[in-house]
N, C-alpha and C positions, 0 to 999 in steps of 0.2 A: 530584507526578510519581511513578510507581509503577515500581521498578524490577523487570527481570525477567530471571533467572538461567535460562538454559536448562540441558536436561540433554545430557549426550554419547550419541554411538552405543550405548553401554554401556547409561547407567541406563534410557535410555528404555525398553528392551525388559522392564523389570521392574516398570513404573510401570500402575496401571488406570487407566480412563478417565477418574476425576476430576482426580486428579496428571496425567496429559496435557492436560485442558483447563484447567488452572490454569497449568502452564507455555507453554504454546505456542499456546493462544488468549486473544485481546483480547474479553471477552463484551461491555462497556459501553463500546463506545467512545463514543456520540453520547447526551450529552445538554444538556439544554436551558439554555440559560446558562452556559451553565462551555466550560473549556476544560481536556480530558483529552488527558493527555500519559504514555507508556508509553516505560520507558529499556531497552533491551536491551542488554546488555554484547558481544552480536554485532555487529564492525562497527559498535559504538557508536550504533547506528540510535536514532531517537527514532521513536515511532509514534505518532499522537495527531488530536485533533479539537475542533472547537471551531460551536458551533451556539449564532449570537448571536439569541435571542426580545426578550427587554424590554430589553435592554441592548446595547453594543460588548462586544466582549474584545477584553485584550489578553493578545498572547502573552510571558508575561512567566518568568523562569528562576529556579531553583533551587540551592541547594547543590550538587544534582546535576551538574550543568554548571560548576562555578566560572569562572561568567563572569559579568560588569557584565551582560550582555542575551543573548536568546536566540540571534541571527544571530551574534554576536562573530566565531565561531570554528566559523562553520556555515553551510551553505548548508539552504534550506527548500525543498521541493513542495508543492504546495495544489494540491489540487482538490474542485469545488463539486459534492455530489449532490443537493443539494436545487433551492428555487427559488432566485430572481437575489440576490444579494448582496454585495458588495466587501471587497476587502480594503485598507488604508492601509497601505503600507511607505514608512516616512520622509516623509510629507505627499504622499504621490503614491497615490491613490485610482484601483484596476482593477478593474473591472466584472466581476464571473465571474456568467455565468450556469451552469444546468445543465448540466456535464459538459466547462466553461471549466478553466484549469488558471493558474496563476503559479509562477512560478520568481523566489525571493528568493534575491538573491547573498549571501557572505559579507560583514558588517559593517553591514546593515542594523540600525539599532540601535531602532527601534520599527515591530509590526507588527500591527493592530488589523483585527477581524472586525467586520462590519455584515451583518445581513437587510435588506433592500427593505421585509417587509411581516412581522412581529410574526404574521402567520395563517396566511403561507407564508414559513416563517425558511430560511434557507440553511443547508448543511451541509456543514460544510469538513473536507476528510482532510487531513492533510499526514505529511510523513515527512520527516526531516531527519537529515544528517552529516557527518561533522567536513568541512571545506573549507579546502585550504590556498591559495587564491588569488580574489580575490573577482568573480566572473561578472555582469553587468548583471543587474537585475530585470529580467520582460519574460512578459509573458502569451499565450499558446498554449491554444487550441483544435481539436475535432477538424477543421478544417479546414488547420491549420498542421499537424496531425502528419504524421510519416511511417505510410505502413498497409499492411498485409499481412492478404491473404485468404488463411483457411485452414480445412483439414476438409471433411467433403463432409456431404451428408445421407444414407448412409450408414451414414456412423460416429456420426450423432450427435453430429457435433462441426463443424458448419460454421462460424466463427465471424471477427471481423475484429477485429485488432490495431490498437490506435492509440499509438504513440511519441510519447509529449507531449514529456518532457525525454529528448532524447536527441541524441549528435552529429551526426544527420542534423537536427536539429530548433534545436538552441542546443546554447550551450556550457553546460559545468556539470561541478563537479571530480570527484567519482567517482557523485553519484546518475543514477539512470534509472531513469524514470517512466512508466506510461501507464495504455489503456485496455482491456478485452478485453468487444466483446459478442457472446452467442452468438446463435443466429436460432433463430426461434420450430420446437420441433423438436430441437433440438442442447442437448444435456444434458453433456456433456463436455468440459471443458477440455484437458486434454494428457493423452493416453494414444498411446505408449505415454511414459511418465516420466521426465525426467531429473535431475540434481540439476547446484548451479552450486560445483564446490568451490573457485572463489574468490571467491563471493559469497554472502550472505546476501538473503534474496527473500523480500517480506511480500505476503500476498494479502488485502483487503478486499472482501469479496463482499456487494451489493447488486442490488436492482433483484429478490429475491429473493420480497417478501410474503410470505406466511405458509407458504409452501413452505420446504422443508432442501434442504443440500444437504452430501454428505459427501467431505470432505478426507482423502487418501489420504496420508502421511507416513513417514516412516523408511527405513531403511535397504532398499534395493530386496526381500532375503532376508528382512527382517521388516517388513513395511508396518501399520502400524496407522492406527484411521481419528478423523478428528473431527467432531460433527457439529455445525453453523454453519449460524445463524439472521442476518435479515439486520442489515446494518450490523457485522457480526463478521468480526475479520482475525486470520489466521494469520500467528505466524514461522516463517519456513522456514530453520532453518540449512544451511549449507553442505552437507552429509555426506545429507540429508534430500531424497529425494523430493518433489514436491509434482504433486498430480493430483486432479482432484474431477469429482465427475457429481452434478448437483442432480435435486430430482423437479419441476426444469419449465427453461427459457432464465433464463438471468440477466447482471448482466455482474459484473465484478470491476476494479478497479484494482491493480496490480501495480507495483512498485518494488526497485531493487536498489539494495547497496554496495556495493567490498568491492576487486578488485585494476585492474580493470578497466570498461569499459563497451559491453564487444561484445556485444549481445543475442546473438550468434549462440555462443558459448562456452557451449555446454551439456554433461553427459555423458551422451549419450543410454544407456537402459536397454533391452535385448532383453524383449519379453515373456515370455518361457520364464526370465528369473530372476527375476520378482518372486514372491511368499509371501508 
């Protein structure tokens, strides 16, 4: 588990673009047999991934966590971007196909990844944090989310929201989870930008190819940018902007911790003060 120290309001605006992408972008999260796990001292968030080929994983803990197991003292999110493949939590095998989701409660004490097929392996995100009370396991798709259309073509940004973990959706102690895809045309996620300062908010952006797309960060007065290739997630601290426009439609999975769990608790930003 690779732990990761962010910088404050402060350092960042001193930092180039390499010290920026070392801190606040995940370059490697998906590979093939292993399962990578990323600790951010923000909101104690875990960010990580696990993509079973020749083998299961299991998701197994660290010093990092002083816990017996990964769940102990945690609640998990999974979601599948690859092809079909399952997850085992506690001897109870759920099917996640492509763009399928599970929610493991606290105290789950074994949770084990499977592909279907070794030639098209599955590929599982998940995000986990601390949970002080333990929530049924229970698997959600985009048909279970809650969803919200928004943007026009226009703006280049028409796009539709899908609320996997969220209390419209299940219960779950402080995470929320979902999906964000834009329509073919719409290159912009959130403009104009907010930040959540009592949450911490990680973006995974896929579905990307060989196309970039650049993440817009920091303090509204000094915005600086990252540029993320696919399979690559940003942490977005609290204090931090977060806004991107790719050079084609992609989607992103999105995830929050932190005081609360109202998606609607944003601080929205005027276009006339960002820089």
């Amino acid at each position: 588990m690779e732990i990761r120290y962010l910088a404050d309001q402060v350092r960042y605006q001193q930092m180039n673009s390499q010290e920026l992408r070392e801190t606040f972008l995940i370059q490697d999260l998906f590979v093939q047999d292993q399962v990578s796990l990323y600790y951010t001292e923000t909101d104690r968030c875990v960010v990580g991934s696990a993509v079973p080929v020749n083998q299961a994983l299991r998701l197994s803990v660290g010093k990092e966590l002083a816990s017996d197991y990964f769940a102990e003292r945690r609640e998990v999110g999974i979601m599948n971007i690859g092809a079909t493949g399952s997850v085992v939590a506690d001897g109870t095998a759920y099917e996640l196909r492509n763009r399928e989701g599970l929610y493991v409660g606290r105290g789950s004490k074994e949770i084990v990844f499977h592909s279907a097929s070794a030639e098209q392996p599955a590929k599982f995100y998940l995000l986990s944090y601390p949970a002080h009370k333990a929530y049924p396991t229970k698997k959600v798709g985009k048909q279970q989310a809650s969803t919200v259309a928004l943007g026009s073509v226009e703006k280049a940004n028409k796009r539709t929201i899908f609320k996997y973990i969220h209390p419209a959706s299940m219960e779950s102690c402080q995470l929320v989870m979902g999906l964000t895809e834009l329509e073919k045309g719409s290159v912009w996620n959130t403009m104009p930008p907010h930040t959540h300062e009592r949450r911490t908010e990680i973006y995974m952006y896929f579905d990307l190819g060989d196309d970039l797309l650049f993440h817009f960060m920091g303090a509204p007065e000094q915005t600086r940018h990252l540029v993320v290739r696919e399979g690559q997630a940003v942490v977005s601290p609290s204090w931090s902007i977060h806004a991107g426009v790719g050079t084609s439609n992609y989607a992103f999975i999105w995830g929050m911790g932190g005081e609360n769990q109202e998606f609607d608790d944003m601080d929205g930003i005027d276009l006339d003060k960002i820089n």
